[in-house]
PAVEX-344188 format. One record per atom (N, C-alpha, C): x, y, z; residue in three letters. Coordinates in pm, whole numbers, padded with zeros to 5 digits, always signed. Layout:
residues N
XYZALA ...
end
This chain:
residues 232
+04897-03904-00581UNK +04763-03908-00641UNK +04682-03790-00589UNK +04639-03703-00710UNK +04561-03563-00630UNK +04369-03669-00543UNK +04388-03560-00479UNK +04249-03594-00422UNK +04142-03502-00557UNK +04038-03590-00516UNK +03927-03596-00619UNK +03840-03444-00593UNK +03806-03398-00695UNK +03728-03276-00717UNK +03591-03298-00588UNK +03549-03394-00632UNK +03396-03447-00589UNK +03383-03467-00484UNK +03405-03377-00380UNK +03398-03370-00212UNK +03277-03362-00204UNK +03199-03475-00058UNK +03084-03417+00001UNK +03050-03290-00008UNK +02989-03228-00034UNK +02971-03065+00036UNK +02986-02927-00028UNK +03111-02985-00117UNK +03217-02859-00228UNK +03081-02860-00283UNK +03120-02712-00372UNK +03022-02670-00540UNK +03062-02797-00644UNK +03180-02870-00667UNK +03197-02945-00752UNK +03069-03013-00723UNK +03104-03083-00661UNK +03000-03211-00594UNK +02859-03197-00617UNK +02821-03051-00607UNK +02682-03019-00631UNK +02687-03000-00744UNK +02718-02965-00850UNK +02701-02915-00967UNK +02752-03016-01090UNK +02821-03129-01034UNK +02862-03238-01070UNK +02937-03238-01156UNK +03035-03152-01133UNK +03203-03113-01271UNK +03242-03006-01217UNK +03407-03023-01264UNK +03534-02929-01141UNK +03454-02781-01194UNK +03533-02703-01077UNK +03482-02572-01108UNK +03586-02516-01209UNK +03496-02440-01282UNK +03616-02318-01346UNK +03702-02157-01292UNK +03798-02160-01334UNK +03879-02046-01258UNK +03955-01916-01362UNK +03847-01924-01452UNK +03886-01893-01588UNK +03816-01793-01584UNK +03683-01741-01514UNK +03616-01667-01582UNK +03614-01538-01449UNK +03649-01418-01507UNK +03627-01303-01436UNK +03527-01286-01343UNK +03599-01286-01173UNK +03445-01253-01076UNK +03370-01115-01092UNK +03461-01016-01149UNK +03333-00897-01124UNK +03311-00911-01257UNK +03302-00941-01352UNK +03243-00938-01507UNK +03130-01059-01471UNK +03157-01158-01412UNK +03018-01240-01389UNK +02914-01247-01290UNK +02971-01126-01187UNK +02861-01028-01111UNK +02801-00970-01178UNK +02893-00873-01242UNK +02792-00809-01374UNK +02687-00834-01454UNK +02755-00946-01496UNK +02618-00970-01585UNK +02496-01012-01536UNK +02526-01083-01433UNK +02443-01124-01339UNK +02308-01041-01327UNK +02416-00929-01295UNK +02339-00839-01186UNK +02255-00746-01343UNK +02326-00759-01439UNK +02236-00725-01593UNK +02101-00787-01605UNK +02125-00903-01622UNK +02011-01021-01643UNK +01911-00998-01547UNK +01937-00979-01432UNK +01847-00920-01343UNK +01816-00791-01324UNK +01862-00702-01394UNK +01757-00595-01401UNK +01695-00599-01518UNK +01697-00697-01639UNK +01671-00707-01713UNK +01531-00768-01720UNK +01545-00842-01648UNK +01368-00901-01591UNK +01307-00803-01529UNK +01333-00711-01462UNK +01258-00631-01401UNK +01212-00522-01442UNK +01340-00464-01557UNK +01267-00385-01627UNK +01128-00373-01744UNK +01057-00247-01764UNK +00947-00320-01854UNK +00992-00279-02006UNK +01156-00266-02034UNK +01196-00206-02156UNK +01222-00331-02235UNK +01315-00442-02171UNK +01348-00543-02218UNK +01294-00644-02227UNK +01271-00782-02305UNK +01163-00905-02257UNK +01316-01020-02242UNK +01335-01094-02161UNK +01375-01198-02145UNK +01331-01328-02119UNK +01385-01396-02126UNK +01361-01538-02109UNK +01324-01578-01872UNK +01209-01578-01830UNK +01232-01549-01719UNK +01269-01695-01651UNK +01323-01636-01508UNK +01420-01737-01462UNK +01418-01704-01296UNK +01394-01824-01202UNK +01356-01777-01053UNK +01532-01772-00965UNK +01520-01696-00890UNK +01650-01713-00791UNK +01662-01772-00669UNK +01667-01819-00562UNK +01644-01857-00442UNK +01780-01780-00307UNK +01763-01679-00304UNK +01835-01646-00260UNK +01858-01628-00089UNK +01916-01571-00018UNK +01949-01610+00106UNK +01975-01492+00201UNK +01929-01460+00292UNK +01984-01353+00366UNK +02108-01314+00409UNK +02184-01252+00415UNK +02328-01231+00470UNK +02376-01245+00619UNK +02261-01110+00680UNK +02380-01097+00788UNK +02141-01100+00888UNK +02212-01162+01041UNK +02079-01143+01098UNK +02036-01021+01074UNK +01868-00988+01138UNK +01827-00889+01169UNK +01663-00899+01307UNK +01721-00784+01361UNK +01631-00794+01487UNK +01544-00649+01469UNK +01433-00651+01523UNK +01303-00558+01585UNK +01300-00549+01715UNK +01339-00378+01729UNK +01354-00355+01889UNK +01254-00240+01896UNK +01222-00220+02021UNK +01147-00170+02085UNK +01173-00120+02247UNK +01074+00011+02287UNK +01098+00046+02434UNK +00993-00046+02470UNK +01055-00090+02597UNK +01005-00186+02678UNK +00909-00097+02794UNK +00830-00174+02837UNK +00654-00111+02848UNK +00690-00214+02991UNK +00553-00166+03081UNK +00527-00293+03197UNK +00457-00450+03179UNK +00412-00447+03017UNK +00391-00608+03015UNK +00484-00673+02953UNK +00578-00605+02912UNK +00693-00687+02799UNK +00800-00760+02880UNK +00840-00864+02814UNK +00934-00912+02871UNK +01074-00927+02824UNK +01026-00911+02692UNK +01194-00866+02587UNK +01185-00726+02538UNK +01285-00689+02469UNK +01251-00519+02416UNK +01331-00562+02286UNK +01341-00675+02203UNK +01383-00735+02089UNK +01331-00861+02101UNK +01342-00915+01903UNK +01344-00986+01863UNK +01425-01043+01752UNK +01458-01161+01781UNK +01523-01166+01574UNK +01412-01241+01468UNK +01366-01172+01408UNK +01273-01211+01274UNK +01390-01280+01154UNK +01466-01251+01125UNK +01521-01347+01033UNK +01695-01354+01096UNK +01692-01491+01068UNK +01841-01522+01113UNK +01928-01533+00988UNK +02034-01540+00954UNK +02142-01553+00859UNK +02131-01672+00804UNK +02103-01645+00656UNK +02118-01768+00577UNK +01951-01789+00560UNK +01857-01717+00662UNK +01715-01732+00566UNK +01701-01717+00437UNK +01583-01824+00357UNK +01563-01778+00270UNK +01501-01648+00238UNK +01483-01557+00117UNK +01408-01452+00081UNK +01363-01503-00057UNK +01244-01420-00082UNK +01136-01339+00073UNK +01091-01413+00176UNK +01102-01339+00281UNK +01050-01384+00388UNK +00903-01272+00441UNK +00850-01346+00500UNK +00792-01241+00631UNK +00777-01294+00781UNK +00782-01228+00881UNK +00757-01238+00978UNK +00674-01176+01091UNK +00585-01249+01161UNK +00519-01101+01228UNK +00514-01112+01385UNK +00522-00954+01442UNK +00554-00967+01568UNK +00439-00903+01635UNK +00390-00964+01785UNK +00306-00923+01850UNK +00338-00850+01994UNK +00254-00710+01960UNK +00278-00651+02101UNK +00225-00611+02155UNK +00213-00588+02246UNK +00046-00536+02381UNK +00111-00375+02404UNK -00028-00293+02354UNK -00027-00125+02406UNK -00137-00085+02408UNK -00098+00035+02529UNK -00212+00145+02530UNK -00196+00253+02439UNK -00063+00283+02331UNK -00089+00449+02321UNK -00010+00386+02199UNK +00080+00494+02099UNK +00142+00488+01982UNK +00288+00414+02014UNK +00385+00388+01967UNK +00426+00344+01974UNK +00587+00333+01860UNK +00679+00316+01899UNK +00817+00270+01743UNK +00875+00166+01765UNK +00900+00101+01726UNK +01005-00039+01657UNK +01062+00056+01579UNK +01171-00049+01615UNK +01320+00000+01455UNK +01396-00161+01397UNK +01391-00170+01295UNK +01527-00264+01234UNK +01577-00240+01252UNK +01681-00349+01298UNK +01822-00314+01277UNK +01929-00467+01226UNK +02068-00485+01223UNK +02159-00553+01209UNK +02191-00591+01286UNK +02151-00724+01356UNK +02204-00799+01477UNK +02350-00773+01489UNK +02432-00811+01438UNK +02602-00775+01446UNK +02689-00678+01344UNK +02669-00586+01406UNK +02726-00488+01356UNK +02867-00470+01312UNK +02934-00611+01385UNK +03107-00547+01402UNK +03087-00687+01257UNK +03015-00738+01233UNK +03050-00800+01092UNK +03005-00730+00952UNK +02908-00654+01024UNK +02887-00618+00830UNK +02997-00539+00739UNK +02978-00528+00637UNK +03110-00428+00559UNK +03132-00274+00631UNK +03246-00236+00595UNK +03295-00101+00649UNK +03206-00009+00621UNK +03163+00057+00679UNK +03104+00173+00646UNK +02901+00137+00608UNK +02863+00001+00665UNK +02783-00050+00665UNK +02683+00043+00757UNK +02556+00120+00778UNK +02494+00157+00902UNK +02398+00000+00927UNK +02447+00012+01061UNK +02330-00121+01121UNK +02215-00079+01148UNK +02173+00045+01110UNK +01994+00059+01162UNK +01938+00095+00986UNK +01848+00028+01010UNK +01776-00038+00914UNK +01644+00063+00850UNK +01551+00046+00960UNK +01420+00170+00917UNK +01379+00150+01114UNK +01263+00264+01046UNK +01174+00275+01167UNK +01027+00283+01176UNK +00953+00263+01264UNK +00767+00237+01233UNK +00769+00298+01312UNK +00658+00419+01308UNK +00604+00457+01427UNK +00483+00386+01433UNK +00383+00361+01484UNK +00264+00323+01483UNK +00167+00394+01556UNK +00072+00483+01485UNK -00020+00535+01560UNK -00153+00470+01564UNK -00252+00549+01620UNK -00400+00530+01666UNK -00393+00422+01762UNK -00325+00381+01814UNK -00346+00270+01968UNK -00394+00327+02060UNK -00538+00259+02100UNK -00599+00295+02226UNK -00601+00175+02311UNK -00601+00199+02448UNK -00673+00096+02521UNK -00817+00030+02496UNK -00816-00077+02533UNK -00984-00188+02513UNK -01035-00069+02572UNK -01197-00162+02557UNK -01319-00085+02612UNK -01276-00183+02800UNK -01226-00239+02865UNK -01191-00246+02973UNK -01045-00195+03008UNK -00998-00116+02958UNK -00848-00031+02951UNK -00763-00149+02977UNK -00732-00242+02898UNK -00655-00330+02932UNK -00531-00288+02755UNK -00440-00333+02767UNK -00330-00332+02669UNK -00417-00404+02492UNK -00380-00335+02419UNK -00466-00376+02306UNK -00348-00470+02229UNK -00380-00543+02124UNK -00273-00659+02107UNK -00264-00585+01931UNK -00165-00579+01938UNK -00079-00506+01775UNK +00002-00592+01701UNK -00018-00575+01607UNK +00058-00712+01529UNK +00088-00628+01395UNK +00253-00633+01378UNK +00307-00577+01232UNK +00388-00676+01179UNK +00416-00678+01069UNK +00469-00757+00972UNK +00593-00685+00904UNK +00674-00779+00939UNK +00817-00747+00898UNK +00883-00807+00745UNK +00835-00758+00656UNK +00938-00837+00516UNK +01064-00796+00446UNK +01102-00901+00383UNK +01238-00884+00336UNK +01230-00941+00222UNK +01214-00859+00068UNK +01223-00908+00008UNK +01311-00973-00113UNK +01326-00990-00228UNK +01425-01077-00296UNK +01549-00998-00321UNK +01536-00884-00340UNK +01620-00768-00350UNK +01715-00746-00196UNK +01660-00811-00110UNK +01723-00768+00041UNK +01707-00602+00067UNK +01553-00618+00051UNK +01537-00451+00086UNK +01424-00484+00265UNK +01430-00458+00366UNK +01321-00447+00434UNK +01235-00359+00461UNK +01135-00419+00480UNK +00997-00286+00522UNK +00920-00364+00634UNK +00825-00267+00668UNK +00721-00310+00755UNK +00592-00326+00634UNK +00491-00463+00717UNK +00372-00398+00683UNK +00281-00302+00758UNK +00128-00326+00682UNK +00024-00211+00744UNK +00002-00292+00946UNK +00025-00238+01017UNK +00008-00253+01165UNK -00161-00284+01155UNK -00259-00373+01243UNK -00341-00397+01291UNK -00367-00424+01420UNK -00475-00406+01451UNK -00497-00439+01624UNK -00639-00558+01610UNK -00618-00601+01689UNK -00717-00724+01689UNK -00810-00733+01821UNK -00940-00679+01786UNK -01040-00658+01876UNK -01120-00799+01880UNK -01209-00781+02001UNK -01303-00915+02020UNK -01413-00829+02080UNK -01481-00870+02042UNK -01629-00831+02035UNK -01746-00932+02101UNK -01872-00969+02162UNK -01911-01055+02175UNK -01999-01065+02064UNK -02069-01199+02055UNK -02115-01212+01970UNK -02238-01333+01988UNK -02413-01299+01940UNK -02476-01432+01925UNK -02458-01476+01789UNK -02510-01609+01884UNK -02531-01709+01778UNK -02702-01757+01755UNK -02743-01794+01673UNK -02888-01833+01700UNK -02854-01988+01643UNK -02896-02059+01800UNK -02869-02193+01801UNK -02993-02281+01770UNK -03091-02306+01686UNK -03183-02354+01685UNK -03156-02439+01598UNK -03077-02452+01526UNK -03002-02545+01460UNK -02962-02663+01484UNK -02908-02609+01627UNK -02849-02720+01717UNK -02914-02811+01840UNK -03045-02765+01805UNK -03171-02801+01894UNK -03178-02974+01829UNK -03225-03054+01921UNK -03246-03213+01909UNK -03411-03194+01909UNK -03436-03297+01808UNK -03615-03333+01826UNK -03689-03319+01912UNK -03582-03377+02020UNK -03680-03383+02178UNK -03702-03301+02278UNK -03588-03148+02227UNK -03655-03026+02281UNK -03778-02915+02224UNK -03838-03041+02096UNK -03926-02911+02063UNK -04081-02935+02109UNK -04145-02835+02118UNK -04250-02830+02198UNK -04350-02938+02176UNK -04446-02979+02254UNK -04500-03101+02202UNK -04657-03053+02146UNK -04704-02967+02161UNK -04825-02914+02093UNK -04773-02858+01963UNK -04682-02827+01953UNK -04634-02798+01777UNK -04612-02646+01765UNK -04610-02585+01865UNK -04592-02416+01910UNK -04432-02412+01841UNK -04391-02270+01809UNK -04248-02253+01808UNK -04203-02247+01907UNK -04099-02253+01936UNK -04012-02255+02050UNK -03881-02150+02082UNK -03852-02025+02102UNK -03794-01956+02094UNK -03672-01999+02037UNK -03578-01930+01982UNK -03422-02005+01934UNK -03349-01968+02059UNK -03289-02064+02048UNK -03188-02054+02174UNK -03050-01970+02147UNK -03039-01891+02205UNK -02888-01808+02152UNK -02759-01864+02239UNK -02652-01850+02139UNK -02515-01884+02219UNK -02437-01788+02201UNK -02362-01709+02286UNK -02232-01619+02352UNK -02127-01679+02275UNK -02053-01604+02190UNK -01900-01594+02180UNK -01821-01467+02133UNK -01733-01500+02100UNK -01605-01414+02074UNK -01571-01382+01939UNK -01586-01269+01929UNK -01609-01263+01716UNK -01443-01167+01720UNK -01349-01201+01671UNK -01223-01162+01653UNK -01181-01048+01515UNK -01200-00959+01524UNK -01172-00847+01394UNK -01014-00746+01360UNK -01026-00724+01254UNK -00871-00695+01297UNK -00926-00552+01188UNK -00875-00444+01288UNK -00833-00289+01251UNK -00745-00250+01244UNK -00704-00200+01103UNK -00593-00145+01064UNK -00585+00000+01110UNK -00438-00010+01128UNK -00407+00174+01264UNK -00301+00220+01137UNK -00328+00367+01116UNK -00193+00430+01071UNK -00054+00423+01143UNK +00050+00415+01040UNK +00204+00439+01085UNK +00245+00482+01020UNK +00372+00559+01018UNK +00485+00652+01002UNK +00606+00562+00960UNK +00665+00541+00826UNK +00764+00451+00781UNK +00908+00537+00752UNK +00983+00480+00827UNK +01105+00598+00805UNK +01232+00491+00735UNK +01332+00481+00627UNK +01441+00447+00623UNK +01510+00514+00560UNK +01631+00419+00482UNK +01761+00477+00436UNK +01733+00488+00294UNK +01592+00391+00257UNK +01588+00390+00128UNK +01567+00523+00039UNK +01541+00507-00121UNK +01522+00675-00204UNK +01356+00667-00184UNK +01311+00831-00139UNK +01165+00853-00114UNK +01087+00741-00269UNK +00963+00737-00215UNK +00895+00690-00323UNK +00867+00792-00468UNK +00871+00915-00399UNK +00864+00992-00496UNK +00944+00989-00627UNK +01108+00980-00567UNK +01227+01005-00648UNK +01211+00862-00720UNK +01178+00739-00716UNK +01195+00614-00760UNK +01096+00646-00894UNK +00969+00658-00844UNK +00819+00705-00944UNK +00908+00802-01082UNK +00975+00934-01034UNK +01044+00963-01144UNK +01139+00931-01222UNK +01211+00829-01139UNK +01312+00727-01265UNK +01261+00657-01342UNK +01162+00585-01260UNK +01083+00498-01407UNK +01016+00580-01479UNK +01014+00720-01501UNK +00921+00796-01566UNK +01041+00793-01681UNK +01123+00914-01611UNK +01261+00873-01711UNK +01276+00772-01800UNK +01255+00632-01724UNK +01338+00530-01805UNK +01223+00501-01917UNK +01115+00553-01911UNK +00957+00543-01976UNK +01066+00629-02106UNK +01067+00748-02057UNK +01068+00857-02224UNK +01192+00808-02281UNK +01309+00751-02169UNK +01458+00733-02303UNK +01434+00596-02367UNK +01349+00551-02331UNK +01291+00408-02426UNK +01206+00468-02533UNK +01087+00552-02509UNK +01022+00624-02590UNK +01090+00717-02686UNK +01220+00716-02651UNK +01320+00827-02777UNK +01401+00716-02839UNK +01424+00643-02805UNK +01522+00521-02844UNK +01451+00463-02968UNK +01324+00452-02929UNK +01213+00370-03019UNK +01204+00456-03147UNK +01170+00575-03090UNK +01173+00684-03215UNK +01305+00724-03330UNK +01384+00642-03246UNK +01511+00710-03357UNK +01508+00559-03409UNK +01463+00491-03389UNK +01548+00344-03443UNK +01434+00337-03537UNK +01288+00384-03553UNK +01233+00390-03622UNK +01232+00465-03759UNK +01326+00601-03705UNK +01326+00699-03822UNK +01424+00667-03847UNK +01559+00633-03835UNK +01621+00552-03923UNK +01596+00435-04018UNK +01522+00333-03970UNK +01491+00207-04051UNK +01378+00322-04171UNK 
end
């Protein structure tokens, strides 16, 4: 007696009927991978349709290690995250600064795979107004495409700050001849966040060269249109 298609766990089981073994794997990559540029392009209209897709292989954010740090990495997404993701990492400096992506395990990805990813420089970091380490925070995404970038770097200042508490005054501190009564002020901590220039380096095509493909793909749609017109 064969054992049953419908294993805990298998694709049968999820999809609830045996699989087929009939149909070509790179012809149904293909099309796949059609249908999806097909949504993305602005030549074609399709029927749209969401993906949920998954990260492959880890990836970590490293860094030179400074006198307050205590790691000189991190891993922002582990294997099998969903995408998009983002993640963001915090770091204490006085001066500019680089992080790099990279590929946590290198001896797994495909042959000829490079494991370094991109690079940030991050400028304009100064020390506080008490020269203490300023706190930097960048944002790491990965999006549906499995492309990564950084975001825009910020630093997050504190400032003091009043309050005018007269608001918070009770009946029974106000004057009893009917005089005003000064407002009482309260001290705190007003938190702002300044965006610092950085320097984005990867493997990807400049922005420039991308801007002129879709220009391209603009006019051979715009000639396509024109002949199918002067024919009809």
């Amino acid at each position: 007696m064969s054992a049953s298609p419908f294993v805990w766990g298998a694709p049968s089981y999820f999809f609830g009927k045996p699989l087929s073994y009939t149909t070509n794997q790179d012809e149904a990559v293909a099309r796949g991978a059609t249908l999806a540029c097909a949504v993305l392009s602005p030549i074609f209209r399709v029927r749209d349709f969401s993906v949920t897709d998954i990260n492959a292989y880890p990836i970590d954010i490293c860094w030179e290690k400074n006198d307050v740090d205590a790691e000189t990495s991190i891993r922002v997404l582990e294997k099998g995250a969903t995408v998009p993701a983002n993640r963001t990492i915090t770091l204490r400096r006085k001066e500019a600064f680089d992080i790099e992506a990279r590929y946590a395990s290198s001896a797994k990805l495909p042959a000829g795979t490079n494991p370094w990813i991109a690079k940030y420089t991050v400028k304009g970091v100064t020390p506080t107004k008490e020269g203490d380490h300023a706190t930097v925070k960048v944002k790491g995404r990965l999006d549906i495409h499995g492309i990564f970038s950084f975001g825009s770097p910020y630093i997050l200042e504190e400032a003091d700050q009043e309050e005018d508490a007269a608001m918070d005054a009770t009946p029974a501190e106000a004057p009893a001849d009917g005089a005003e009564a000064p407002a009482p002020v309260k001290k705190g901590k007003k938190v702002t966040k300044k965006e610092v220039p950085a320097i984005f380096g990867a493997t990807s095509l400049d922005k420039s060269v991308v801007d002129n493909m879709r220009e391209q793909e603009g006019n051979m749609f715009a000639t396509d249109k024109l002949v199918a017109e002067t024919e009809v």
